[in-house]
N, C-alpha and C positions, 0 to 999 in steps of 0.2 A: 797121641804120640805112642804110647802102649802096643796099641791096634799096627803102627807103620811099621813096626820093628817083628814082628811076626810073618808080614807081606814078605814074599820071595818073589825074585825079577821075573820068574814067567807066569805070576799069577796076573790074573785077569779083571778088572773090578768096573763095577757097574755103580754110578751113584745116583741117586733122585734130584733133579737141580734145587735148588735152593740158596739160602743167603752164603751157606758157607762150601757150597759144592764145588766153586771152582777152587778154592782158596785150598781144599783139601784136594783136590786132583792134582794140586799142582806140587804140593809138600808129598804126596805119594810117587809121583814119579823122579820129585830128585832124591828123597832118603832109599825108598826100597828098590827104583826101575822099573813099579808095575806097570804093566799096560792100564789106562783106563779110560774109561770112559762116562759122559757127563746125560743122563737121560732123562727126557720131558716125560715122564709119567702120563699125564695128563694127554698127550695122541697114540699112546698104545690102544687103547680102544678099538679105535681106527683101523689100525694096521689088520688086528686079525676079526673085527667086526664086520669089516667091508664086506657087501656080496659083490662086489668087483672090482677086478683089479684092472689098470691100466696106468700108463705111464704120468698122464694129467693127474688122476688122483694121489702115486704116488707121491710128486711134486708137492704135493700138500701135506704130504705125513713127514716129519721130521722128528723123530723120536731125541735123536743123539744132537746135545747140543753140544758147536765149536767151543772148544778150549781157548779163551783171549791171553792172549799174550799180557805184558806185567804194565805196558803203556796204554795197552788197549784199557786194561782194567784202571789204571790212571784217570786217562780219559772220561770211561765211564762216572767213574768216584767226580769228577769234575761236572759235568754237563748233569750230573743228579743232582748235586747241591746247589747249581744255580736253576734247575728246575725248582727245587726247594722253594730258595729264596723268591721265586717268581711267583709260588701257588701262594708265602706269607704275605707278600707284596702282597695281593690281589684282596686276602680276607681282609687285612686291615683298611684296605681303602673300601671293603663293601661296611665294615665295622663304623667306619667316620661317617660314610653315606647314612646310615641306618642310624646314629646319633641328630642329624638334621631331620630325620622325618620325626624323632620322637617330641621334639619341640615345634614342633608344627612348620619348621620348615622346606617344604613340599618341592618348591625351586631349586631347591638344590639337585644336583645332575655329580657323575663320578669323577667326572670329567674336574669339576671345582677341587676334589682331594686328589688328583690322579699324583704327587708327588709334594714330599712333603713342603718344601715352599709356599704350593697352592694353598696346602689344608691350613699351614698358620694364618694365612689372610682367611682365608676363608671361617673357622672358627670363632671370631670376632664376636658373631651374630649369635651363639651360643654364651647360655650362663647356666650357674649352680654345679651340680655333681657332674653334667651330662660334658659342661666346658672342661674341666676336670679329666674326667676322660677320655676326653677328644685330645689333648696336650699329653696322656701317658700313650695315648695309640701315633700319636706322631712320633714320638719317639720310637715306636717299634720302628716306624715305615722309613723314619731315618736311617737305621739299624740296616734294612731290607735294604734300602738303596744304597748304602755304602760297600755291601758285601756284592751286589749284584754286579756294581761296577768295576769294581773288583777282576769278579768273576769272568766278565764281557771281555776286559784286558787281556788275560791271557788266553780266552779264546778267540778274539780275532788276529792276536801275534801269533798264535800256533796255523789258523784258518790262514795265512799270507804266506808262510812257511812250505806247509803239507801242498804234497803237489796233487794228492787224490779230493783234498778238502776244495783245492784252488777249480780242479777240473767238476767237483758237483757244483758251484757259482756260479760256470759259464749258462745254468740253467735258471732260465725263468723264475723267480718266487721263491729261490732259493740262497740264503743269506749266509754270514759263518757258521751263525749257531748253530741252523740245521745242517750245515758241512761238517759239523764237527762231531754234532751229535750222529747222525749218520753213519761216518767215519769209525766214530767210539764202536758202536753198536755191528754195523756189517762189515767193518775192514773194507777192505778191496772188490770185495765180493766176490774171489778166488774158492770160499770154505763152499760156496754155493755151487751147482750144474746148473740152475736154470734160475728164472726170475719170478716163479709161483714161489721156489721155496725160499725165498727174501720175505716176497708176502705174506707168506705162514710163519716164518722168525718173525714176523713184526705185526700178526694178531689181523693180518688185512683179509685172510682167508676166510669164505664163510663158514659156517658150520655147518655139517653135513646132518641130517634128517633122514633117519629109516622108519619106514612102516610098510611091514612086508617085503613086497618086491619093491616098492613102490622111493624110490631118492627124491631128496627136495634138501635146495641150499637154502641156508637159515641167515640170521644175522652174521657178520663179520666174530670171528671167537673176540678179540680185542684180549689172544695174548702177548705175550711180548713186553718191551716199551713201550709203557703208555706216555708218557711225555714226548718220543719220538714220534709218535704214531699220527700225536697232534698237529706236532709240529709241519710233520708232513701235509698234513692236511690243510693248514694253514696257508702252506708254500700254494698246492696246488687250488686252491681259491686266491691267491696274489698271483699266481700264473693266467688262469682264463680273465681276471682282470687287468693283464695287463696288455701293452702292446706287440709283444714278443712271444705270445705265446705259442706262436706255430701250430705244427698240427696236430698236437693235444689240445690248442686248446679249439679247433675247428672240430674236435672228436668231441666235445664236451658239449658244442654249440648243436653239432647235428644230434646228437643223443636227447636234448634237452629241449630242443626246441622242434626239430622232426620226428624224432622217436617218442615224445612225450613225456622221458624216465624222469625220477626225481633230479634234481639238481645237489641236493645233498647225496645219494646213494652214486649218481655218476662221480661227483670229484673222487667218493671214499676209489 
């Protein structure tokens, strides 16, 4: 607070993103009027590393990251925490599973705990400390699924609402959650010129490779949302499986079945 009261309206400020960088961008521009701005560190490299420049590569460098508006940032705080809740969900049902192998029951599948209902039948066949706590890990998963549901409520009342959440639906493989998470994360997709630099906010861009003269694209960076990122990915394996997929997913079938490419690096 110290720091805002020294800023003058035509100073200029640059921050490094992080957990508290928007949250300070934005108490900067209403106490002092500075101009500012929010920067990815992490693709500066990039920009003056390049031995060429062209407009495709541009599209891939985004240094300056958009300013989210106070719903956006809502949003976001929202669709984290039930990501949250979905990674706790997940560990305690591998947690139950791994309490049946330790007693020698090998039959057992995730599917038997996938929610807590199943796991109280299903624990029966367990005894001593391991039954024990297979009954305190239900109680988390109980926990998990109360919040989860929670959670799903007021994102598929806001996903029925948003008329840009309603229009990513009309697409294949694509449900509220990721409408919303979407949504949270790119807005409209107005702060973007083009749809590489979507893919570079959301870590789909490869990584670029210099030796010498010599360029080669690497892995995907995988920065951004990483819970979106999945999700996406999710969507687009429910799209080529589905019956609707149109001509993405005839672009997935000729890649994958005439071109040869992997079937995991085409969906990414």
């Amino acid at each position: 607070m110290a720091l805002y009261k020294l800023l003058e309206k035509s100073d200029k400020i640059a921050l490094e993103a992080g957990n508290m960088a928007f949250t300070m961008a934005r108490e900067i521009m209403q106490q002092a009027g500075s101009e500012v701005r929010v920067l990815n560190s992490a693709k500066l490299p990039f920009i003056w590393d390049a031995p060429t420049k062209a407009d495709k590569e541009d599209a891939m460098k985004l240094p300056v990251m958009p300013l989210p508006s106070e719903q956006e940032m809502e949003r976001r705080e929202l669709i984290s925490s039930y990501g949250r809740e979905m990674r706790g969900r997940a560990r305690v049902i591998n947690t139950l599973h791994s309490l049946f192998w330790k007693q020698g029951h090998t039959e057992a599948v995730r599917k038997n705990v996938a929610t807590a209902a199943k796991a109280k039948e299903a624990i029966k066949v367990l005894t001593g400390q391991i039954l024990e706590e297979a009954e305190w890990q239900i109680k988390h998963l109980e926990l998990h699924e109360k919040r989860i549901n929670e959670l799903k409520a007021g994102i598929k009342e806001t996903a029925k609402k948003d008329e840009d959440m309603k229009l990513l639906q009309n697409i294949a493989g694509v449900g509220p959650v990721l409408a919303y998470a979407f949504v949270a994360h790119v807005g409209d997709g107005s702060r973007f010129s083009k749809g590489a630099q979507v893919s570079n906010y959301l870590g789909f861009a490869p990584r670029l490779d210099y030796s010498g003269t010599i360029q080669r694209q690497g892995h995907i960076s995988k920065r951004g949302n990483g819970y979106l990122r999945g999700l996406l990915v999710k969507a687009a394996w429910a799209m080529v499986r589905s019956g609707g997929g149109g001509s993405l997913k005839e672009r997935f079938q000729y890649l994958t079945m005439f071109q040869g490419k992997s079937k995991k690096k085409t969906i990414v």
